[in-house]
N, C-alpha and C positions, 0 to 999 in steps of 0.2 A: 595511556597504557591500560591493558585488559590484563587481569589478575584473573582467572578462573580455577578452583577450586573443587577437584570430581571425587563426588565419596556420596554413597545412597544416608549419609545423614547420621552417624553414627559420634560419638565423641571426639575419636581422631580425627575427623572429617571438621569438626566446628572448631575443632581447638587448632585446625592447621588455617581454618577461614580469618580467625579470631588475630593469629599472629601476624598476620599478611596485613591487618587491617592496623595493628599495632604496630605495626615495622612503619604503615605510610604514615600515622599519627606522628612516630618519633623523627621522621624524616621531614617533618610539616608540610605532608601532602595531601591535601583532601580527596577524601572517599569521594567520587562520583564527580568530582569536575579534575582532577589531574590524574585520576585512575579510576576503574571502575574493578571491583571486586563483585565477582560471578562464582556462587556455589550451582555447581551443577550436577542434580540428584539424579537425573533422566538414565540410567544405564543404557540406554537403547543408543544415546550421544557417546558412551564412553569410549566404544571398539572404534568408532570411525574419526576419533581424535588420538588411537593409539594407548588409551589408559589400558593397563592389565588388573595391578595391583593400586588400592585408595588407601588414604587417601594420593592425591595427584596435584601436583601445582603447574599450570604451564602461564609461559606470563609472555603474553605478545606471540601466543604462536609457538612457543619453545619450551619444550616440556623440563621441569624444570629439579623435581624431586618425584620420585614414587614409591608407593607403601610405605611411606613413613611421613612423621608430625615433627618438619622444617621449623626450629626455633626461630623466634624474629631475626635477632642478628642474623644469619644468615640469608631470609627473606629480603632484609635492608640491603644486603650487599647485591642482591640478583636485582632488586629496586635500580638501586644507584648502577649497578653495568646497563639499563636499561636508557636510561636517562639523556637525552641527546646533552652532551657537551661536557660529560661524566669525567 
């Protein structure tokens, strides 16, 4: 699973990177072998992945929240619909 997180680096931006990363902890998924979380500052990446407004969550391809700072619970649950066998 790819977690990617688009915001030029701002607090809303770290503190929506920060809950995605706490959503997979509480779900007992490791960062970087059953998901990989990706902040992505590049604006130049953001038009041609469809972000307008950051921060942005898209997880697998599927944009998932925008302009606004997604609480874990909620993060967990777009987790777990992702999940083969959910």
């Amino acid at each position: 699973m790819i977690i990617e997180v688009f915001g030029k680096g701002c607090h809303r931006c770290h503190a929506t990177r920060d809950n995605a990363i706490k959503a997979l902890k509480e779900l007992n998924l490791k960062e970087g072998e059953d998901a990989i979380v990706n902040h992505i500052t590049d604006i130049t990446l953001f038009a041609g992945r469809g972000v307008i407004l950051t921060p942005t969550v898209i997880i697998d391809g599927v944009k998932m929240s925008e302009g606004r700072v997604p609480e874990t619970p909620e993060i967990k649950q777009w987790i777990k619909d992702k999940l083969p066998g959910k």
